[in-house]
N, C-alpha and C positions, 0 to 999 in steps of 0.2 A: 847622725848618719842617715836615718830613717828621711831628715829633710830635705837632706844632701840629694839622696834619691829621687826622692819628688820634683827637688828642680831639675834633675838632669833629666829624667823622664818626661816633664813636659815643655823644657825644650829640648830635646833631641833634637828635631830638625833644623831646629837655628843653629844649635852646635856643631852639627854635621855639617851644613851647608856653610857655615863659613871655614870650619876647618877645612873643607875641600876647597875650596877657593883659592886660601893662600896656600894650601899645600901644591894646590895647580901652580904657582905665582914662584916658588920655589923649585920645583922639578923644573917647569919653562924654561926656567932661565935658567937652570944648571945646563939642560941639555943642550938650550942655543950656546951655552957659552963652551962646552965640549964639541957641538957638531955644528960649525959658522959657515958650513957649507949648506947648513937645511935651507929650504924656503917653505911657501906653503903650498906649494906644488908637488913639491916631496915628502910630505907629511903623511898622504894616504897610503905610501906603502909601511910606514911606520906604524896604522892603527891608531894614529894618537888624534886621528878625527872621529873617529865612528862610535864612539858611545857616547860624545857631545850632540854628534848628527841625529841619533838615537833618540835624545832628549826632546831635540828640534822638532824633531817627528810626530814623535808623541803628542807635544802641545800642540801643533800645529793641528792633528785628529780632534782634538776635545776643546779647541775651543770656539770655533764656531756654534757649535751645539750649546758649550755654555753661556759664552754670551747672549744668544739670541734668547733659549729660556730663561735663562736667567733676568736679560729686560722685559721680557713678555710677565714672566709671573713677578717681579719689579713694580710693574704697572700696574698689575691686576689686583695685586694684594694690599697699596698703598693708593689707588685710585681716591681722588677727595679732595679740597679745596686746601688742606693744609701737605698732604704730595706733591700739587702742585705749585705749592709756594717753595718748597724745597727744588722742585726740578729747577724752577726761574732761578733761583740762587742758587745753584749748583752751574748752570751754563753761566750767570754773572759770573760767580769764583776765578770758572777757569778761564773766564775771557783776562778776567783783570791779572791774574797771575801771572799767565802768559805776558802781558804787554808790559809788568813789573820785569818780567828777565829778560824780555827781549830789551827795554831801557838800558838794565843793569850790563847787560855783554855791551851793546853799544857803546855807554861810560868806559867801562872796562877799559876797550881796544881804542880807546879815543886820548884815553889818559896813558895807558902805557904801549902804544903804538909798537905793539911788537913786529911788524913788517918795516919798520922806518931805515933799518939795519939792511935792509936785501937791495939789489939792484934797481936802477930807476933807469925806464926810457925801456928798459926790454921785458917783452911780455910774460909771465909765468908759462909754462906748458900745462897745457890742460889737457885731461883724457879726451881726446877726439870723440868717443861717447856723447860727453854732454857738451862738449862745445858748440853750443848751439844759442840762438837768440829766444827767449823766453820771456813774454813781458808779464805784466802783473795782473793783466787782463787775462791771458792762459791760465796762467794757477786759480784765479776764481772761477773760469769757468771747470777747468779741470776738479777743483772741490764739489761745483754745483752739482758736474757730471756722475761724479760718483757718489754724490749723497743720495741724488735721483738715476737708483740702474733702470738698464731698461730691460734687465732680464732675470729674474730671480734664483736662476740658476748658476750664470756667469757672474754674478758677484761674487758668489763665492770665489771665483778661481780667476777673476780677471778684473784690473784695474785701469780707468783711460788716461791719458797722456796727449797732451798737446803738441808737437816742437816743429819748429820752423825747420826747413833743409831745403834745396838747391830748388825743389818742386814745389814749395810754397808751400803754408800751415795746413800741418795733417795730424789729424786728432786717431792715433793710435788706443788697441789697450794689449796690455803685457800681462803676463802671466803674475798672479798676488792676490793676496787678500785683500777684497774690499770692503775693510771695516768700516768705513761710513758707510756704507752703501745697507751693509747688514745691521748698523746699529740704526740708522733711518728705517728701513722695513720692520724691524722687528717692534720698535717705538710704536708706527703706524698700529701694527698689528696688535699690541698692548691695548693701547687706546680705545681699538674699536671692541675688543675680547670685554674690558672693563666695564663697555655700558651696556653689554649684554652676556651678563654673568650666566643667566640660566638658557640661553638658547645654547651658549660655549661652554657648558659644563661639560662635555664628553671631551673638546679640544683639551679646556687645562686641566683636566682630569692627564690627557695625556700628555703633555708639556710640564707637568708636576713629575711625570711618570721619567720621563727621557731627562733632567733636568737634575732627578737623585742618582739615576743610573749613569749617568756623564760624572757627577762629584764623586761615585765611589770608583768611576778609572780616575779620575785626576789626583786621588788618594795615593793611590799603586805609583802613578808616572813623578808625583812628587814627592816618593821616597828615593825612588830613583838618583832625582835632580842632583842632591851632591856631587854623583859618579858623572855624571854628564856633565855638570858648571867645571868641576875639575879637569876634565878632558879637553874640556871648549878653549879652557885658559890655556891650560899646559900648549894645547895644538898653536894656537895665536901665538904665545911669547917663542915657542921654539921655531918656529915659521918666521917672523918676522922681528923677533927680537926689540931690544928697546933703540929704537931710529934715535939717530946721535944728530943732531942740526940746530944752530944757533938760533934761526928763524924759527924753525917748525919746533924748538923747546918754549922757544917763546911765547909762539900762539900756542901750545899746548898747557903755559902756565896763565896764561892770560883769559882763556878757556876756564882754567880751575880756579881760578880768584872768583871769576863770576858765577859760577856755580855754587861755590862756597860760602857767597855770600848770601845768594838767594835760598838755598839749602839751612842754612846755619841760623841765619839774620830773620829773613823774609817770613820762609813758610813757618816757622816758630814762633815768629812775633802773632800772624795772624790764628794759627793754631792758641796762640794762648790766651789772646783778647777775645775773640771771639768764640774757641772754643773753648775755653775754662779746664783745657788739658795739659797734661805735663809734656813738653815737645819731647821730650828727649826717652820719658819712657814709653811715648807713643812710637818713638823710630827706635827702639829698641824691640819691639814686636815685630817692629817691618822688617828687620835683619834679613831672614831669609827672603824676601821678595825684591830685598834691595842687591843681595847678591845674586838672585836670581837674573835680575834683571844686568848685570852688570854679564852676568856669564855669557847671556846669551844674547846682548845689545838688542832686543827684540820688547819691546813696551805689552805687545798684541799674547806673545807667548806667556808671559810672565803674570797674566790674569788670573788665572787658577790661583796662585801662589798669592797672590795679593789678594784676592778673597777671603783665604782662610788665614794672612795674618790682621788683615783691617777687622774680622771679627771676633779672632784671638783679643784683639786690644780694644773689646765693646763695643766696636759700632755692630749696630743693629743688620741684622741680615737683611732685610726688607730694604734698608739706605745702600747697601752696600752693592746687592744684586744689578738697582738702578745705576750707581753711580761711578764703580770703578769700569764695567766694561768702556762707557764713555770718556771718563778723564785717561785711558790707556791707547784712546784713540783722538783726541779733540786737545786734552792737556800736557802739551808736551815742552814744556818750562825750558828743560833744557836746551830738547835738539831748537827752540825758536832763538835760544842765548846763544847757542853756539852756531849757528848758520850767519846771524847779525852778525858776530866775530868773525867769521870766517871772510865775508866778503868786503868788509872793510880793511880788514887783514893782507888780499889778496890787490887791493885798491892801494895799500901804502907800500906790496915788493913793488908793485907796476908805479909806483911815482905820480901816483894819481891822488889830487886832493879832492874829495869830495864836499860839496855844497851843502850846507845844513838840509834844505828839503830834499836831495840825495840821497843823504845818513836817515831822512825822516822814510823817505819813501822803501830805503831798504830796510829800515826795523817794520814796517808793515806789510813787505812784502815776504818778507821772514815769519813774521807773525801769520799769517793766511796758509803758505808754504807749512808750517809747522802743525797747523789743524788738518788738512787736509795731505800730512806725510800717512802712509803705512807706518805702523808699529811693527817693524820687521830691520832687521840687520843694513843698514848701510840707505835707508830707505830715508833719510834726511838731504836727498841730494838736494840742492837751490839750485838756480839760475837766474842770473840776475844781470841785468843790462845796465850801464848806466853813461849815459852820455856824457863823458867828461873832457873837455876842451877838443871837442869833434872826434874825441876816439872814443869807440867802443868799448868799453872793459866787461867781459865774460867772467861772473865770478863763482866758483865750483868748489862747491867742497863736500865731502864725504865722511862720516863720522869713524 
């Protein structure tokens, strides 16, 4: 009894945070299936947004503050020839991951052609929004753009944007977090803090200081989280319920083979060769971070939460401070698999066959697209051009 306790006590919050989950996934859909008149327009007078939005909030406050300390005293504390052999392998990792899932979605949607089924010769409707021309030269520069702000203020609160329209290429920026922009500055500012440990001892005296007082709110905000992941879910399924369509079940399954595979196969096979871990009890720690992340489709927000289970299950704090703000914003496995899916997908309802360097140049440009997304809700848009037999094909898609 006495053990029984002990494990329930030190995981509560895995327990909480997934019972809230599916208990969201259950209410959702009772109530979409009782009130088929909701949408998610109508949800706000119901309340059944506002203590997800809540949640939203919350991270959104604390974690700027902690990513940025958190890489500054990252750098500072692990500064050294064998730090820096870990950072070079750490952007190696997530470069090579990345272009494993962005391969794996491509296979995927090449082998089970879930658009082959939809219309041919008539074009998809696309949100007028992003219907626009966007080549592969925008998105890098638009990555360079905001790896390099040019304002240390407005990164925080604003992100640039390329897109072609009637007036010619105009390089906008929108209201967002610019997590590269802040994980670049912050890196800089590590590096120079490191070779001058005693001129900066009063800085990371203070950046120590804002760095514990930020981890003891994100304590509070992620006991919260259950109450909020469960709200998030419940609002979405009863809003919008489970979309019935032959096509969009299709790419929606064709989507989850390849995630499944790189999730289950991929990141386990390299977790166990090279890291001498047990995959499965290692993603058994990440539970709450993986539902976390699942509630609130946000990579960025979901940091906090991923901190404190990457060193629940051993890794070192010093590894962890460096390396999860950046793979939350640079390793994004999935949204790069499922953008490739998507626009190949949208290439086989329009009747379009594409040309191997095509299919090559859209997993690259997926791949570029998925380092330089936001880690924020719906923030995996593409755009993609591809010149197939003198037509245009726009391909959009939204997570």
């Amino acid at each position: 009894m006495g053990s029984c306790r002990k494990v329930l006590k030190r995981n509560a919050l895995t327990i909480a945070t997934i019972s809230a989950f599916v208990l969201g996934i259950v209410i959702g859909v009772v109530i979409r299936e009782t009130n088929p008149e909701l949408t998610p327009e109508h949800n706000t007078p119901y309340g059944l947004s506002i203590p997800g939005e809540l949640l939203l909030r919350a991270l959104n406050l604390v974690v700027i503050p902690l990513v940025s300390t958190s890489l500054i005293l990252g750098i500072v504390n692990g500064s050294g020839n064998s730090f820096n052999s870990k950072a070079f392998y750490t952007v190696v990792y997530y470069l090579g991951t990345t272009l494993i899932a962005v391969s794996l979605g491509l296979a995927v949607v090449l082998i089970l052609t879930p658009g082959a089924g939809g219309p041919t010769g008539d074009k998809v409707a696309l949100n007028s929004d992003y219907d626009r021309k966007t080549d592969l030269l925008d998105i890098v520069k638009d990555t360079l753009n905001n790896f390099v702000p040019d304002n240390i203020v407005g990164m925080a609160l604003q992100r640039t944007t390329t897109r072609n329209s009637e007036e010619g290429r105009l390089v906008k920026t929108h209201d967002g977090m610019n997590m590269l922009g802040i994980i670049s500055v912050s890196i800089a500012v590590g590096i120079i803090v490191s070779k001058q440990k005693e001129r900066c001892a009063v800085f990371i005296e203070f950046v120590t200081a804002v760095n514990y007082i930020v981890n003891k709110m994100v304590r509070v905000v992620l006991w919260y989280a259950p109450i909020g992941i469960m709200f998030l879910v419940i609002s979405e399924l009863a809003g919008n319920g489970l979309k019935k369509s032959k096509e969009l079940m299709m790419y929606i399954a064709t989507v989850l083979v390849g995630l499944s595979l790189h999730f289950f196969i991929v990141l386990p096979s390299i977790l166990g060769s090279l890291g001498r871990r047990n995959p499965f009890k290692f993603y058994k720690n990440l539970l709450p971070a993986m539902a976390t992340a699942f509630g609130t489709a946000s990579s960025t927000v979901t940091i906090p939460m991923t901190l404190k289970c990457t060193q629940r299950a051993g890794v070192s704090q010093r590894i962890t401070d460096f390396v999860v703000p950046i793979g939350a914003t640079i390793n994004m496995d999935g949204t790069a698999l499922y953008e490739a899916v998507a626009c190949i997908f949208v290439a086989q309802l329009n009747g379009v066959e594409l040309t191997k360097p095509e299919v090559i140049i859209t997993g690259i440009t997926a791949t570029i697209a998925a380092i330089g997304a936001a880690g924020i809700p719906s923030a995996g848009i593409i755009t993609l051009v591809s010149e197939t037999r003198g037509t245009p094909l726009t391909c959009t898609s939204s997570w």
